[in-house]
py3Dmol code that shows the C-alpha trace and the ligand (Angstrom):
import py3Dmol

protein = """\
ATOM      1  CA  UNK A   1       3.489  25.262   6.989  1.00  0.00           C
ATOM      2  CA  UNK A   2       1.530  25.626   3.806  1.00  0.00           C
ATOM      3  CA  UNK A   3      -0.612  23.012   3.346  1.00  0.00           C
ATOM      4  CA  UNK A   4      -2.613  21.668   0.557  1.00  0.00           C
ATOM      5  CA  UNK A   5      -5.711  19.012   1.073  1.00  0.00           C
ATOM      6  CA  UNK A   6      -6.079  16.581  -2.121  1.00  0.00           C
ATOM      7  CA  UNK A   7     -10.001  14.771  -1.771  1.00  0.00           C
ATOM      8  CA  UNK A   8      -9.859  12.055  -3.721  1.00  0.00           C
ATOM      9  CA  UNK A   9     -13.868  11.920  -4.597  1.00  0.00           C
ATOM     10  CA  UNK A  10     -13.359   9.583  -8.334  1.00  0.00           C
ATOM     11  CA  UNK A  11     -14.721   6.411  -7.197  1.00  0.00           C
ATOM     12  CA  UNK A  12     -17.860   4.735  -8.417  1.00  0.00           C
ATOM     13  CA  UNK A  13     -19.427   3.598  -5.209  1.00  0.00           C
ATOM     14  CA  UNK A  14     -20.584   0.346  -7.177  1.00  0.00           C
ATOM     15  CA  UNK A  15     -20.664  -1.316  -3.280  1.00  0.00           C
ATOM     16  CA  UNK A  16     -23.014   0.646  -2.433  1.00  0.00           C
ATOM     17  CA  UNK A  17     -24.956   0.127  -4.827  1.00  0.00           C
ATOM     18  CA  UNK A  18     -27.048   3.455  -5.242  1.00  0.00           C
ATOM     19  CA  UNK A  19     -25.997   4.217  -9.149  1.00  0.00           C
ATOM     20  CA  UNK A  20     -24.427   6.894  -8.255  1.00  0.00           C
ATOM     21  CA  UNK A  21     -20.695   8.079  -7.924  1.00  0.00           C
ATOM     22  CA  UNK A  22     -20.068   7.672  -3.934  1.00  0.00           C
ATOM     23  CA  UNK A  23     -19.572  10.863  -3.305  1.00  0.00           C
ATOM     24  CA  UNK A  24     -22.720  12.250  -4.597  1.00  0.00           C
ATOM     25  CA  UNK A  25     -24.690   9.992  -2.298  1.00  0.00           C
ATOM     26  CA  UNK A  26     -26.482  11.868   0.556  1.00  0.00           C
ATOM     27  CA  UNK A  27     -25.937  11.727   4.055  1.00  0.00           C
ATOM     28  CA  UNK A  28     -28.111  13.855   6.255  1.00  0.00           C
ATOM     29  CA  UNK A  29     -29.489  16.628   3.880  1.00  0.00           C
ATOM     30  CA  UNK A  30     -26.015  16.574   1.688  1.00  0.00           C
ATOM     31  CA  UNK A  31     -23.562  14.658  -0.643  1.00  0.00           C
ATOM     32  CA  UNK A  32     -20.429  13.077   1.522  1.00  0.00           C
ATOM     33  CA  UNK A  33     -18.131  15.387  -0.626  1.00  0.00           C
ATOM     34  CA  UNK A  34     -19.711  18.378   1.318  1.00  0.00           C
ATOM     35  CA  UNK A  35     -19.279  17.099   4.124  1.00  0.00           C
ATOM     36  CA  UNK A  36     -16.048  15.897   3.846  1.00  0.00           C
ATOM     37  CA  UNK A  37     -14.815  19.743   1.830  1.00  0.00           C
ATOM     38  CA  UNK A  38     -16.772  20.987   5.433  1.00  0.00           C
ATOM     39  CA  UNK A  39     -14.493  19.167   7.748  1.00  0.00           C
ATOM     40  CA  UNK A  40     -11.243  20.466   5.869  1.00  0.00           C
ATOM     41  CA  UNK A  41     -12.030  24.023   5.612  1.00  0.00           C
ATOM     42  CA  UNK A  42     -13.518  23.915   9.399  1.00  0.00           C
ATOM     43  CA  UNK A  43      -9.991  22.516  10.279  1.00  0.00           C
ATOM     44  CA  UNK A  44      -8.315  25.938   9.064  1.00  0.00           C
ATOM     45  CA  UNK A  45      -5.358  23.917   8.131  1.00  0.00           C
ATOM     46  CA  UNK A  46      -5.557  24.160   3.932  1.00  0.00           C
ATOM     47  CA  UNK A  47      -3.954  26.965   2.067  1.00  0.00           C
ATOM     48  CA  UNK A  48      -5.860  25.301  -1.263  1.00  0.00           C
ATOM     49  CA  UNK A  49      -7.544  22.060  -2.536  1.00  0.00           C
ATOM     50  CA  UNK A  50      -7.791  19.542  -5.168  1.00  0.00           C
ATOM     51  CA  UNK A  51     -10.883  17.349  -5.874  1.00  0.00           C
ATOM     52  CA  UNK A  52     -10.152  14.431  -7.703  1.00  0.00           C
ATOM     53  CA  UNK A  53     -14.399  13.745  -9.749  1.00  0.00           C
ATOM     54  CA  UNK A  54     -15.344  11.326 -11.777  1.00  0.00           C
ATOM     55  CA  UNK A  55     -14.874  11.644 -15.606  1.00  0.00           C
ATOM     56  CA  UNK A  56     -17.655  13.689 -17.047  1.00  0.00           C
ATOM     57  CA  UNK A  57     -19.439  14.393 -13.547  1.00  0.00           C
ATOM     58  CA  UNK A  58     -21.085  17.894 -13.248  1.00  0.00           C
ATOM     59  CA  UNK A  59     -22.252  17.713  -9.759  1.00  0.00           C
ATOM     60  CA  UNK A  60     -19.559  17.188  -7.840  1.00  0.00           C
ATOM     61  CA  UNK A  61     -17.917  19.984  -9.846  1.00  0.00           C
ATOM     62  CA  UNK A  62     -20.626  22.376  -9.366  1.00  0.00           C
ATOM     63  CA  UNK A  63     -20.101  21.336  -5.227  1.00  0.00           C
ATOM     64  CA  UNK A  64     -16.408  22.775  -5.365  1.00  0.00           C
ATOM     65  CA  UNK A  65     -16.893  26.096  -7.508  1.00  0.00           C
ATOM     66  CA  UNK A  66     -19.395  26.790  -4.347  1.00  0.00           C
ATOM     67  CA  UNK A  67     -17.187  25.594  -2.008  1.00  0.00           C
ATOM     68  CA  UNK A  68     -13.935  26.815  -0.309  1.00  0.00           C
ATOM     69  CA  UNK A  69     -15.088  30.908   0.129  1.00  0.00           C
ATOM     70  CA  UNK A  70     -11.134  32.489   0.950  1.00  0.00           C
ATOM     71  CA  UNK A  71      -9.575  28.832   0.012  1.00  0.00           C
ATOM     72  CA  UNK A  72      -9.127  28.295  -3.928  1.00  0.00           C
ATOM     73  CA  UNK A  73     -10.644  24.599  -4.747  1.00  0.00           C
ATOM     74  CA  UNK A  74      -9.425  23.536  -7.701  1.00  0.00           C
ATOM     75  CA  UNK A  75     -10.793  20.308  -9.399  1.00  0.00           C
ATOM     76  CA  UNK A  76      -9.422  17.160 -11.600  1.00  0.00           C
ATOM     77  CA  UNK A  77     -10.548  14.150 -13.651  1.00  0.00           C
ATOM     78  CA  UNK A  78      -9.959  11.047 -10.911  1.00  0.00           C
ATOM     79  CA  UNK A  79      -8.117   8.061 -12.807  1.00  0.00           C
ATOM     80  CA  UNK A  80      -8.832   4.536 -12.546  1.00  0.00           C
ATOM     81  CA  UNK A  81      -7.285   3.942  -9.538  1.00  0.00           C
ATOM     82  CA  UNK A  82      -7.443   5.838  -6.031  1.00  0.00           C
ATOM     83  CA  UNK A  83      -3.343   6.123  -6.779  1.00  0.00           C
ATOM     84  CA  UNK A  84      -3.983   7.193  -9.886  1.00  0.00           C
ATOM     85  CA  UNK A  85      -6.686   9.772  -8.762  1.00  0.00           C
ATOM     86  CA  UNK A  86      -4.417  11.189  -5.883  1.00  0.00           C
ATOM     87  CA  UNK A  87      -1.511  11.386  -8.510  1.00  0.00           C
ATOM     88  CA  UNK A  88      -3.794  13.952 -10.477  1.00  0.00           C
ATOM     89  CA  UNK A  89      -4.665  15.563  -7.649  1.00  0.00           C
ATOM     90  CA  UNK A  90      -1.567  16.658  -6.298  1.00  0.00           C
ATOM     91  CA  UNK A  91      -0.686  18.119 -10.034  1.00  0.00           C
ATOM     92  CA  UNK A  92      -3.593  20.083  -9.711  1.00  0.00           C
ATOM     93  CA  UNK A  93      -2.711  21.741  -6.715  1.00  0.00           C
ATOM     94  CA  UNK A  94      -0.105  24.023  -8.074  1.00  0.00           C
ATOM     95  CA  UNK A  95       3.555  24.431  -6.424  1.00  0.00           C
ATOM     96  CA  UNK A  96       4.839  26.258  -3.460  1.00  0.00           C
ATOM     97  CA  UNK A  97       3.352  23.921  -1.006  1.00  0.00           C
ATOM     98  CA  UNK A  98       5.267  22.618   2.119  1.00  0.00           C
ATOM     99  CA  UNK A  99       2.733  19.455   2.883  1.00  0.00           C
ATOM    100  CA  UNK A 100      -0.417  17.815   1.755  1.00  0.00           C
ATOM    101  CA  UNK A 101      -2.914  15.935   3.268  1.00  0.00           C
ATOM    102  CA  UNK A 102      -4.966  13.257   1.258  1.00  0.00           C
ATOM    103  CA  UNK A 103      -8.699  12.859   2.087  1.00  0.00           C
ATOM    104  CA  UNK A 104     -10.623  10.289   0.877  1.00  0.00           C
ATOM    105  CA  UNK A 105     -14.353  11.841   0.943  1.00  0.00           C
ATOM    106  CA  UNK A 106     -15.833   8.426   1.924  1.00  0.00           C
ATOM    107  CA  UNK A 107     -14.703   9.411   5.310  1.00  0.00           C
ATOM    108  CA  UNK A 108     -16.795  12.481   5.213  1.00  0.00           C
ATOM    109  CA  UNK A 109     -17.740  12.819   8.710  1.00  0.00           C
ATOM    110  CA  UNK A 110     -13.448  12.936   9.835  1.00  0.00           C
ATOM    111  CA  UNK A 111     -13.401  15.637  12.589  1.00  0.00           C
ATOM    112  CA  UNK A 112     -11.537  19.034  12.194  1.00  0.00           C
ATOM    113  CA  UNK A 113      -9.442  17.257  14.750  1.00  0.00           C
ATOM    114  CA  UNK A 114      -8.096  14.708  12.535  1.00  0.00           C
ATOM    115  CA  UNK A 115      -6.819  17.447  10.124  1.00  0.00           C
ATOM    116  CA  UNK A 116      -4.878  19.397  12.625  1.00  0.00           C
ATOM    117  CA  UNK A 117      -3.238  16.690  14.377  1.00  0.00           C
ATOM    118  CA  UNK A 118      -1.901  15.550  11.312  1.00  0.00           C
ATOM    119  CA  UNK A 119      -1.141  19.444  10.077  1.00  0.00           C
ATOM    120  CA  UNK A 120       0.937  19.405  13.911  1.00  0.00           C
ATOM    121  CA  UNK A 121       2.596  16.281  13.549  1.00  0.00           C
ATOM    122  CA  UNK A 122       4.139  17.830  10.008  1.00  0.00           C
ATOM    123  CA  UNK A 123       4.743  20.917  11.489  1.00  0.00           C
ATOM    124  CA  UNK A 124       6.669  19.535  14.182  1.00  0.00           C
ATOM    125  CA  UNK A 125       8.857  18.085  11.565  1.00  0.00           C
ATOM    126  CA  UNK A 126       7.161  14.136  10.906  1.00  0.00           C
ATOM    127  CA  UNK A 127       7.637  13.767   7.274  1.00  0.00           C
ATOM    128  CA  UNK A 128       4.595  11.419   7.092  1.00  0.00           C
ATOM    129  CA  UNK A 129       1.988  11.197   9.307  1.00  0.00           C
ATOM    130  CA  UNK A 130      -1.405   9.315   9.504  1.00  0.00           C
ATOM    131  CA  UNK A 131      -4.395   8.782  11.990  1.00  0.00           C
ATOM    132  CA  UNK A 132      -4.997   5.660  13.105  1.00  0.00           C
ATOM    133  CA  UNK A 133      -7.363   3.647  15.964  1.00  0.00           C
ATOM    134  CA  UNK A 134      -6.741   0.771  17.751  1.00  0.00           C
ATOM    135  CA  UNK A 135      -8.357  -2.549  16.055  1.00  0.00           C
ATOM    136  CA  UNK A 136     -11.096  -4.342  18.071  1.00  0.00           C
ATOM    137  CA  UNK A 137     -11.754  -7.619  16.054  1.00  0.00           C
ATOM    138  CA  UNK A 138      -8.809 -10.311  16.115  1.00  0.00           C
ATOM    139  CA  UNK A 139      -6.542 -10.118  12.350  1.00  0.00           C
ATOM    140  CA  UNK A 140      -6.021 -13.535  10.752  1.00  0.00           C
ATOM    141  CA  UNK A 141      -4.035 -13.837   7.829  1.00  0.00           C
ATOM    142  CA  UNK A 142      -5.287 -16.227   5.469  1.00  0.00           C
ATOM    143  CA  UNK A 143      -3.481 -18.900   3.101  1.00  0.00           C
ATOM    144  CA  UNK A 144      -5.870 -21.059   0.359  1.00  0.00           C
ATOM    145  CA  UNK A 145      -6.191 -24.454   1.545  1.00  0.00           C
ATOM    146  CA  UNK A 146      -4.302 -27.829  -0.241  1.00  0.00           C
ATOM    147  CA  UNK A 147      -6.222 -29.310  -2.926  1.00  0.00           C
ATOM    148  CA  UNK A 148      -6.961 -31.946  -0.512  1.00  0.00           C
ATOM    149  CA  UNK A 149      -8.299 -29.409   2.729  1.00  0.00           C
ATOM    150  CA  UNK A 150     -10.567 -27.965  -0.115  1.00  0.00           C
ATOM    151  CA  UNK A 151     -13.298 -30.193   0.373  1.00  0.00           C
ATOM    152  CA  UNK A 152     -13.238 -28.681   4.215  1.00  0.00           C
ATOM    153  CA  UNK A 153     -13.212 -25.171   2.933  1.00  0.00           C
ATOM    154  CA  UNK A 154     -11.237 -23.007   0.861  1.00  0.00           C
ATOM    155  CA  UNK A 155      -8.841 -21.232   2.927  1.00  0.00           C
ATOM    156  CA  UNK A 156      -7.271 -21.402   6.251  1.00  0.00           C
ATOM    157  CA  UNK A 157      -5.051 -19.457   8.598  1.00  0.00           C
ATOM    158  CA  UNK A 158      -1.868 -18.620   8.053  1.00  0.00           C
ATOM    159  CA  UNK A 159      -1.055 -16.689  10.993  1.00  0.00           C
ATOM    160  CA  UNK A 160      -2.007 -14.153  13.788  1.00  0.00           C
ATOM    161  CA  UNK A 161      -0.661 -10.944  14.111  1.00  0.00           C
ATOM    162  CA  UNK A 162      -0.795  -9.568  17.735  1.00  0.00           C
ATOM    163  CA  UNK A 163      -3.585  -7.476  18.368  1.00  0.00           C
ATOM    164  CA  UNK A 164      -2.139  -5.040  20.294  1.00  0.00           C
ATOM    165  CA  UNK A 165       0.243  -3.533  17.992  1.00  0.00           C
ATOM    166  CA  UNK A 166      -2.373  -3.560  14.862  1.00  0.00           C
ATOM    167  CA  UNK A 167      -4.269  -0.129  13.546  1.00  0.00           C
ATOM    168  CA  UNK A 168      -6.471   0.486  11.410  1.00  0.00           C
ATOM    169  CA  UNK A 169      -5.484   3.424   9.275  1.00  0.00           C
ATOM    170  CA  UNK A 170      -7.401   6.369   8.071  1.00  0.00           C
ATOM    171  CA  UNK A 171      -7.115   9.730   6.177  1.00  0.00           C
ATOM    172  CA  UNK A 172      -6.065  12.648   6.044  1.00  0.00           C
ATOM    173  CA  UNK A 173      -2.731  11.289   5.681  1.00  0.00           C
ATOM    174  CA  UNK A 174      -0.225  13.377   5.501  1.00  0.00           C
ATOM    175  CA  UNK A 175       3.124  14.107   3.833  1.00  0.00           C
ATOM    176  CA  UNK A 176       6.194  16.280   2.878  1.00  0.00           C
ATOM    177  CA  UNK A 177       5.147  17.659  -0.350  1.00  0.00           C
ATOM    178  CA  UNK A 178       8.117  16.836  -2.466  1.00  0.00           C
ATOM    179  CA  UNK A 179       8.516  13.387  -0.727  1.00  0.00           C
ATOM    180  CA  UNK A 180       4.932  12.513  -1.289  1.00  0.00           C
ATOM    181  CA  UNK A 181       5.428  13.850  -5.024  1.00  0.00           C
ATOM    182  CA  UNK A 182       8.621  11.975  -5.557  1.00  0.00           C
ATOM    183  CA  UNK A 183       6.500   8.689  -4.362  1.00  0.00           C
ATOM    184  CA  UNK A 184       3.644   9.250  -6.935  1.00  0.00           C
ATOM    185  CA  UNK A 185       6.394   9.955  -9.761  1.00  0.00           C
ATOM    186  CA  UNK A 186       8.266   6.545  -8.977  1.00  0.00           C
ATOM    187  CA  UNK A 187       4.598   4.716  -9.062  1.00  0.00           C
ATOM    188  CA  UNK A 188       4.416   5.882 -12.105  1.00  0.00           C
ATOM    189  CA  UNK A 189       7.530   5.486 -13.755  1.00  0.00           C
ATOM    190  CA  UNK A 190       7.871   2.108 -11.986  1.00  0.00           C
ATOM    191  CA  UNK A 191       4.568   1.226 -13.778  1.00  0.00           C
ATOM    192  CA  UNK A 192       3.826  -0.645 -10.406  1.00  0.00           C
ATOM    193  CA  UNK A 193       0.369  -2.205 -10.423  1.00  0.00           C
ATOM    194  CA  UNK A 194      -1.739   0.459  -8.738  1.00  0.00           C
ATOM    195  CA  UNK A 195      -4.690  -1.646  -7.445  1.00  0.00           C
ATOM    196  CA  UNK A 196      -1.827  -2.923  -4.922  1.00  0.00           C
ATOM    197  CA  UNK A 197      -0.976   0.481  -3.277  1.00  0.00           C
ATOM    198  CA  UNK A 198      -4.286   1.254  -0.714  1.00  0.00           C
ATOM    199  CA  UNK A 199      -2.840   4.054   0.919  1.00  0.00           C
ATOM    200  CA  UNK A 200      -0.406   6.644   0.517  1.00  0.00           C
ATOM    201  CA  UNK A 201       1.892   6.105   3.052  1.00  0.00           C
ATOM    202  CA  UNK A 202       2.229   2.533   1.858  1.00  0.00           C
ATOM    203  CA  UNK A 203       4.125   4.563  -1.151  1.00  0.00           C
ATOM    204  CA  UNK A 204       6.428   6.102   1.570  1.00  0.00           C
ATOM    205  CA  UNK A 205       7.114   3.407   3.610  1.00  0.00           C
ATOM    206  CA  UNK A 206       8.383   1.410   0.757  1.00  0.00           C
ATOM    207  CA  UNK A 207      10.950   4.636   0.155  1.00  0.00           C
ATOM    208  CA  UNK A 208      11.851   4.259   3.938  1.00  0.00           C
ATOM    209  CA  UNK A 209      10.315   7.189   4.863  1.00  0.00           C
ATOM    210  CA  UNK A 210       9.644   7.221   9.173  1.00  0.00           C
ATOM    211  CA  UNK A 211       5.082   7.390   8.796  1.00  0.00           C
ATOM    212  CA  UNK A 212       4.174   8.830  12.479  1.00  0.00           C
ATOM    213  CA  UNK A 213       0.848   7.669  13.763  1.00  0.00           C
ATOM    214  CA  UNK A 214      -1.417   9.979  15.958  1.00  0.00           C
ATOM    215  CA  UNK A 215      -5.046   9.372  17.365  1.00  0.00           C
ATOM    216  CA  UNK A 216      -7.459   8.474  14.566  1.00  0.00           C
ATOM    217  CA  UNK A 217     -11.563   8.786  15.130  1.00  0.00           C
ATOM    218  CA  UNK A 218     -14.275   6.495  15.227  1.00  0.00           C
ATOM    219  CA  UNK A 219     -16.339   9.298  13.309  1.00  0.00           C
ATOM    220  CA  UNK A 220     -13.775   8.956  10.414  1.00  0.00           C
ATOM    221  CA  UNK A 221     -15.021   5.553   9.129  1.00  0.00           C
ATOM    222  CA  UNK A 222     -15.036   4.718   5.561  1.00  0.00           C
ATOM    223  CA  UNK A 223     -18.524   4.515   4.489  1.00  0.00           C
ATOM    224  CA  UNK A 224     -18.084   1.638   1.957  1.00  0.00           C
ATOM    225  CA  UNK A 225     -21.613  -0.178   2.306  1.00  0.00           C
ATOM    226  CA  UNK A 226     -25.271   0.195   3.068  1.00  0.00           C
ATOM    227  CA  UNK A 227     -24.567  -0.870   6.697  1.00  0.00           C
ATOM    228  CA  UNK A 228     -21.723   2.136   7.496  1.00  0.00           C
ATOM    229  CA  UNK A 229     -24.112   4.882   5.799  1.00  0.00           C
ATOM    230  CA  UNK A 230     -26.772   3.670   8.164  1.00  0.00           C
ATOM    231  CA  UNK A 231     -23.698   4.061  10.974  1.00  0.00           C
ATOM    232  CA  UNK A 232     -22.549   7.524   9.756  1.00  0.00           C
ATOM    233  CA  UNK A 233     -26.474   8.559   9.904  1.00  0.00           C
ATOM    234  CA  UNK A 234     -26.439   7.860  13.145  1.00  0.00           C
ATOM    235  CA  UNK A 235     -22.857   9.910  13.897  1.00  0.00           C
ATOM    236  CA  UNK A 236     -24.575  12.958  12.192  1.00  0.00           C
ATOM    237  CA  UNK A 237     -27.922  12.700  13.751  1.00  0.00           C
ATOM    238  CA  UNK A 238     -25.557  13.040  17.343  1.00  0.00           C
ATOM    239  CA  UNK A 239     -23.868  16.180  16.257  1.00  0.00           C
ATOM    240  CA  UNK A 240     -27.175  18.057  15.243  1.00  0.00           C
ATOM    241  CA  UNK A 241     -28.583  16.633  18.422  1.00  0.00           C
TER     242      UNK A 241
END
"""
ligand_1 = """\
21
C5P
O -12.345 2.418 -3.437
P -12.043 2.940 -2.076
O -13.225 2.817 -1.144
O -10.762 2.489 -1.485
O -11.902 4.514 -2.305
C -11.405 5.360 -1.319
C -11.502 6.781 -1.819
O -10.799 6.913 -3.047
C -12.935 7.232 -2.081
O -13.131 8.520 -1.518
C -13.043 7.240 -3.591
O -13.900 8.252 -4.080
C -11.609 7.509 -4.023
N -11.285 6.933 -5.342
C -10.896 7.784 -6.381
N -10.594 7.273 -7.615
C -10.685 5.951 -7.865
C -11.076 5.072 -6.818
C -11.372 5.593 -5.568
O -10.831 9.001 -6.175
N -10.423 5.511 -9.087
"""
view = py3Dmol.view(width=600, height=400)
view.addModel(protein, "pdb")
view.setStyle({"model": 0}, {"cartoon": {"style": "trace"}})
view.addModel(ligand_1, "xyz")
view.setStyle({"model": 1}, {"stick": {}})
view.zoomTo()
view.show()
């Protein structure tokens, strides 16, 4: 298959709170973007890529003209949505593609792994795939309380999903090129609100698309907050160790 990788790399990291764009913040000697455009070309499973920057940012840009060697890495303006970002992506990545994957580059320590499981679940015909791990803390779902419960607290539960058939869902995720295409095309026509959509396969599913799940890693968390940078510090302090 040829594959292309979309990063999505546009957001603001305003929760973690180091006023700068997330992935520009470092993480043992280098930005997350490099590590996460290090995990994808060590996977050997992307015939090109597509970062998805900030408006205006010439750091990340200068990352991907030095990244990539053999594999061309293009690079786009992110929107004001991850959808919106991964939309603009996947024009930049120019036709003649079989599948892409779609990286967030807050989970810049995902193994090689990840990447070719997914790239082998595509190739053995999935039309969506995605890694996922099992979920260790119990899932509530949550309802706000009555106007007269309010006084107790302000919501309560509304129900409890079994834990054994819950996942927690990570990236790369990926897809049939034109199905994933046709998906971002509808979002847009639809004009569907695009804070809604937090994944791409959520886009697919809701076209009836089959999404395959295979093994996810710890190492792939989303580093969101001061507390899962301290976490990924850790991870890459084991590899060099
Ligand atoms: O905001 P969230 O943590 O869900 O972002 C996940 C990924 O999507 C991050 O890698 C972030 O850089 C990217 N993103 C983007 N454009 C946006 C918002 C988020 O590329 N407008």
């Amino acid at each position: 298959l040829r594959i292309g990788v979309v990063i999505v790399a546009a957001g603001s990291g305003q929760r973690l709170g180091y006023g700068i764009p997330k992935a520009e913040v470092g993480l043992a000697g280098r930005t997350l973007l490099e590590h996460a455009l290090d995990s994808v070309l060590a996977s050997g499973v992307a015939a090109c890529l597509c970062v998805a920057v900030p408006p205006g940012d010439t750091r990340l840009r200068g990352i991907c003209a030095r990244a990539g060697g053999k594999t061309p890495v293009t690079v786009v303006e992110g929107g004001s949505s991850r959808a919106d970002s991964v939309g603009r992506a996947l024009a930049g990545l120019g036709p003649g593609l079989d599948a892409v994957l779609v990286h967030d580059a807050a989970r810049a320590l995902t193994p090689p792994e990840v990447f070719r499981r997914v790239a082998a679940a595509l190739a053995s015909g999935a039309q969506a795939v995605i890694p996922a791990v099992p979920v260790a803390d119990t899932i509530k779902t949550a309802s706000p309380s009555s106007p007269q419960e309010r006084s107790i607290a302000g919501e309560k539960v509304a129900g409890t999903p079994e834990r054994a058939i819950l996942r927690a869902v990570q990236t790369p995720q990926g897809f049939d090129a034109r199905i994933l295409a046709e998906a971002h095309g509808w979002l847009e026509s639809a004009g569907e609100d695009a804070e809604g959509i937090t994944d791409d396969a959520m886009l697919v599913e809701r076209r009836g698309v089959t999404v395959f799940l295979v093994p996810g890693s710890e190492e792939a968390l989303k580093i969101t907050t001061e507390l899962d940078l301290m976490t990924a510090e850790a991870l890459a302090a084991r590899r060099l160790a």
